[in-house]
C-alpha positions as CSV (number, residue, x, y, z in Angstrom):
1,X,87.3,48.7,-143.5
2,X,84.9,48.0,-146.6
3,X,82.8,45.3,-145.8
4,X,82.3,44.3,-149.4
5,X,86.1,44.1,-149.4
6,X,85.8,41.6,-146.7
7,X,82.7,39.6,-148.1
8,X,84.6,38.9,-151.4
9,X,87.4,38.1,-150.2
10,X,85.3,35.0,-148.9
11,X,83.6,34.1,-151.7
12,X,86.8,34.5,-153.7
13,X,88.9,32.1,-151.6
14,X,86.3,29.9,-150.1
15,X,85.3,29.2,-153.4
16,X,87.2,25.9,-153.9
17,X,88.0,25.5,-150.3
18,X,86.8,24.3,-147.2
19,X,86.9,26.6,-144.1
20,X,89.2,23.6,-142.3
21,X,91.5,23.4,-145.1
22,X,92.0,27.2,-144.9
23,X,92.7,27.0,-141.0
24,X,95.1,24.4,-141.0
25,X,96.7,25.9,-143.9
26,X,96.8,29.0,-141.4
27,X,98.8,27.3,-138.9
28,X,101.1,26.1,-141.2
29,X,102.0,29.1,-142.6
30,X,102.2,31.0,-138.9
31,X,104.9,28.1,-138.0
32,X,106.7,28.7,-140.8
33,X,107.1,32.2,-140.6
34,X,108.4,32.0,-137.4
35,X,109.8,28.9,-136.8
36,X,111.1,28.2,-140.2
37,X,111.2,31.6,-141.5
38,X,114.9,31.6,-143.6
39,X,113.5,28.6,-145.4
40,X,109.6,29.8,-146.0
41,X,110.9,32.9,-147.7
42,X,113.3,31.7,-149.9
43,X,111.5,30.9,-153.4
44,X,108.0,32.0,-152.1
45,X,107.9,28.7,-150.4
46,X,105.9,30.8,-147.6
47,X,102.6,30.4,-150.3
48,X,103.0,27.2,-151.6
49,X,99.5,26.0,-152.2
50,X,95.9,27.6,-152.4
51,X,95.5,27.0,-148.4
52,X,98.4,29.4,-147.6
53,X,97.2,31.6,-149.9
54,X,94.0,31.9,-149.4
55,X,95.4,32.1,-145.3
56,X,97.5,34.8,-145.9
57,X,94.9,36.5,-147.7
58,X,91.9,36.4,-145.4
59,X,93.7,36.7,-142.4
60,X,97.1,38.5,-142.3
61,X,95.5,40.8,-145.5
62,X,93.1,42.4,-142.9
63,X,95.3,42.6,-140.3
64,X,98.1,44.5,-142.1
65,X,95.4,46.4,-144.1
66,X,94.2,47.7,-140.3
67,X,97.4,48.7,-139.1
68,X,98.5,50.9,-141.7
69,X,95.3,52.6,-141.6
70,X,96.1,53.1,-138.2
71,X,99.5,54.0,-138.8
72,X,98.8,56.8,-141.1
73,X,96.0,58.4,-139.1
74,X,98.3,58.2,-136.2
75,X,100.9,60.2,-137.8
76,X,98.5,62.7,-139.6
77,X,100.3,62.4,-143.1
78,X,98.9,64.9,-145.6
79,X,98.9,63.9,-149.0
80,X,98.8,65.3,-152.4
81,X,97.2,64.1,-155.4
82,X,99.1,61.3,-157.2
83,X,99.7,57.9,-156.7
84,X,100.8,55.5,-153.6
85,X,103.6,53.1,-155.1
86,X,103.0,49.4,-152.9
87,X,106.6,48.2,-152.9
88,X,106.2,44.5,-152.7
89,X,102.7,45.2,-152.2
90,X,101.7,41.2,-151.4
91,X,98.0,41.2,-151.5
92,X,97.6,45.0,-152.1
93,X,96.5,46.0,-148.6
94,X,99.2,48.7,-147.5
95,X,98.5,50.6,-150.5
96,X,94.5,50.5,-150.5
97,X,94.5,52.0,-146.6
98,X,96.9,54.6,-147.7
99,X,94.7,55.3,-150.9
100,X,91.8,55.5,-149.2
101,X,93.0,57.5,-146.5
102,X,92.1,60.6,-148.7
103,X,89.4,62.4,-150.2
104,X,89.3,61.8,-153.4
105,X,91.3,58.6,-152.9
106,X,94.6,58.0,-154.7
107,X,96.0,56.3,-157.4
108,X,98.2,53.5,-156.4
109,X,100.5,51.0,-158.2
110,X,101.5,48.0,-156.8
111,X,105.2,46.3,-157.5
112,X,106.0,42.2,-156.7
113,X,107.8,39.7,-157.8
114,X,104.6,37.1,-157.1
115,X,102.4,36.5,-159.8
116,X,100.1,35.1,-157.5
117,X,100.3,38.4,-155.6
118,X,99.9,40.7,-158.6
119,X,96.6,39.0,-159.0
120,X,95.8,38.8,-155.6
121,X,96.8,43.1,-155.6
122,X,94.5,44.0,-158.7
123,X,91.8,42.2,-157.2
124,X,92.0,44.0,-153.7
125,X,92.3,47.5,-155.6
126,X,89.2,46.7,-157.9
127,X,87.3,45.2,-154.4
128,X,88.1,48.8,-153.0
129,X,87.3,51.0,-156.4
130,X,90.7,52.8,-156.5
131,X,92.3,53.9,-160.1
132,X,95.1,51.5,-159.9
133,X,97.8,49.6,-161.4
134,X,100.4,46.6,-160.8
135,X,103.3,45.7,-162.2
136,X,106.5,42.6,-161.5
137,X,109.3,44.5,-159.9
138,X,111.7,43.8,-157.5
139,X,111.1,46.3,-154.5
140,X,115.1,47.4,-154.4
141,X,115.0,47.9,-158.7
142,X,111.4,49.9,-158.8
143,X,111.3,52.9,-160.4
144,X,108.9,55.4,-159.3
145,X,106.5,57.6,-161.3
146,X,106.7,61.2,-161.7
147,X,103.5,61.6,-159.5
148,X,104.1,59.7,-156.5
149,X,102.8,60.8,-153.3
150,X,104.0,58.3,-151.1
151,X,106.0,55.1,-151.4
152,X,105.1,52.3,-148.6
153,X,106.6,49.2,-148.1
154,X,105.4,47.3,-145.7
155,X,106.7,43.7,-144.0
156,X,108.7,43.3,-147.3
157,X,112.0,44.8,-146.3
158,X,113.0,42.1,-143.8
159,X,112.9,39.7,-146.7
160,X,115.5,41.5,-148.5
161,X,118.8,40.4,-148.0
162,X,121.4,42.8,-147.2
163,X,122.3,44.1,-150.7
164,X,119.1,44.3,-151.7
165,X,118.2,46.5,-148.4
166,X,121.3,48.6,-149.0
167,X,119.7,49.6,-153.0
168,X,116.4,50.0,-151.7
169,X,117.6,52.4,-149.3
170,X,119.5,54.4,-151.6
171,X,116.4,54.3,-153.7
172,X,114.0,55.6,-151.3
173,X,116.0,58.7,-149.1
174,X,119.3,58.1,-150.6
175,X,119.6,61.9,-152.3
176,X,117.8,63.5,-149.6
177,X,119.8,66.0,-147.4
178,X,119.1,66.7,-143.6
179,X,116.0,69.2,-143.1
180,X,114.5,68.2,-146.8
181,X,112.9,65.0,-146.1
182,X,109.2,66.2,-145.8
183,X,109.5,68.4,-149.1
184,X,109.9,65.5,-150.9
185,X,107.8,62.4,-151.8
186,X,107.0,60.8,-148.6
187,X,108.4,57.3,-147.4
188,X,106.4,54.9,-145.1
189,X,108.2,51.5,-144.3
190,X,106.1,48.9,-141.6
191,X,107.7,46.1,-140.2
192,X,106.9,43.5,-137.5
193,X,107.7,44.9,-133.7
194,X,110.1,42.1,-133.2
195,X,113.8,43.1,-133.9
196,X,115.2,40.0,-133.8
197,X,114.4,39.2,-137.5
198,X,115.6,42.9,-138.7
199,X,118.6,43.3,-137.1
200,X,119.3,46.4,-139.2
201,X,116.5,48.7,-138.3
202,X,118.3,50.8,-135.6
203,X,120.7,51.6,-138.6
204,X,117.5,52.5,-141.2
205,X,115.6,54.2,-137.9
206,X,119.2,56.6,-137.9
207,X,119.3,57.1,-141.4
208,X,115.6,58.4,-141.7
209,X,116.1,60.3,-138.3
210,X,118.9,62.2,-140.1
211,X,116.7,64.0,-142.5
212,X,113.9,64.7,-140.4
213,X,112.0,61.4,-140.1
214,X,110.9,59.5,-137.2
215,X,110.7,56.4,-136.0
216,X,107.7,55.0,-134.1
217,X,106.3,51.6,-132.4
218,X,102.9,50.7,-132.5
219,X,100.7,48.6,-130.0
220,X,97.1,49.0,-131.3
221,X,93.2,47.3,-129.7
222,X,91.5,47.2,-132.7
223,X,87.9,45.5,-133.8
224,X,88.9,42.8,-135.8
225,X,86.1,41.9,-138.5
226,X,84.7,38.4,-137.9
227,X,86.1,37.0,-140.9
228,X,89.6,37.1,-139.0
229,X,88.4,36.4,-135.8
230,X,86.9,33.0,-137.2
231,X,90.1,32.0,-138.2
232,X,92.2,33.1,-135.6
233,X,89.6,31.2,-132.9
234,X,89.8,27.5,-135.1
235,X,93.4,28.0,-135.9
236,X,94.3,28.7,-132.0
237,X,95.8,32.9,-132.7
238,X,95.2,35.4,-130.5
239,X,95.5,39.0,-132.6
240,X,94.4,40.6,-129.5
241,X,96.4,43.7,-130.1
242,X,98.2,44.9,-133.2
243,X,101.8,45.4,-133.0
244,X,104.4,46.9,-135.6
245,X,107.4,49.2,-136.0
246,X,107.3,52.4,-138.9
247,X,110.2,54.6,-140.3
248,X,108.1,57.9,-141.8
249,X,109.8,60.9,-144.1
């Protein structure tokens, strides 16, 4: 992980903010996710507030942002030149692993429907030096460039309802027939390991089986930077291991 990444990422959010602010902010929004998680998604309440924000930047940016690096060296994906589209891309960290995951890195364009997290995006793309883009978009509505490489979409699909997850679906592997999957643009979808908020995954997992995909769980030790182990200590979290379910085509 780019430490310069890391450093501003501090100075960007600590800026106007105290480190006590941003913790308590940090256990706010990890309550609501899981204790009140119906009425934290609904209208973005989730990042009401520079302290959620600036917690869900510092601290669950990393931490997804090391995972799918993980993910993607785990399933050696090879990928062509062209451009990673960040469905619901949050703070732009799915995308920037998967970009930088090749030599020369590529192009990525990032979709939300969050202004904050459009800004949030361009400034993680620009912290990491990769060609890039972003754009307001509903992840099930996108439409994706001629060049794309891979589509990833990660922790955004369990905050779809059910017609939006039915379109995006469609959208993403809908035309593909068995035994064609991995001549086409590649899909990546991360979600939390937890089932009980995605009660529709064994049907997604089936669907992406079908044409030759696979499904995979993932329980990862990882060195977490300081920054996040600061703020997990103080806000009483224990990321000891990092955990998360993938659909791949």
């Amino acid at each position: 992980m780019a430490q310069s990444w890391l450093q501003a990422l501090e100075e960007r959010h600590f800026s106007d903010l105290r480190f006590s602010e941003v913790t308590r902010a940090l256990r706010a929004l990890s309550s609501a996710y899981v204790e009140r998680r119906e009425s934290a998604l609904a209208d973005h309440k989730a990042l009401d507030g520079a302290g959620k924000r600036a917690a869900f930047a510092m601290y669950y940016g990393p931490l997804h942002f090391l995972l799918v690096e993980h993910i993607i060296k785990e399933i050696s994906v090879s990928l062509g030149p062209g451009t990673v589209v960040d469905l619901g891309c949050g703070t732009g960290v799915a995308g920037a692993a998967i970009a930088r995951s090749t030599t020369p890195p590529l192009r990525v364009l990032g979709f939300d429907t969050h202004p904050w997290a459009l800004d949030e995006a361009r400034f993680t793309y620009a912290a990491f030096g990769l060609q890039s883009d972003v754009r307001r978009a509903h992840a099930a509505k996108t439409r994706f460039p001629a060049d794309t490489s891979i589509i990833v979409a990660a922790f955004v699909v369990n905050e779809l309802n059910e017609q939006k997850r039915t379109e995006l679906l469609k959208n993403l592997i809908g035309n593909r027939e068995p035994g064609t999957g991995n001549r086409d643009r590649r899909v990546l979808i991360v979600e939390p390991i937890s089932q009980r908020i995605s009660p529709w995954w064994d049907e997604w997992a089936a669907q992406f089986e079908r044409i030759g995909g696979r499904a995979d769980v993932w329980k990862a030790r990882i060195d977490l930077p300081p920054l996040v182990k600061r703020l997990a200590k103080a806000s009483g979290l224990r990321p000891e291991m990092l955990t998360a379910r993938s659909l791949f085509v």
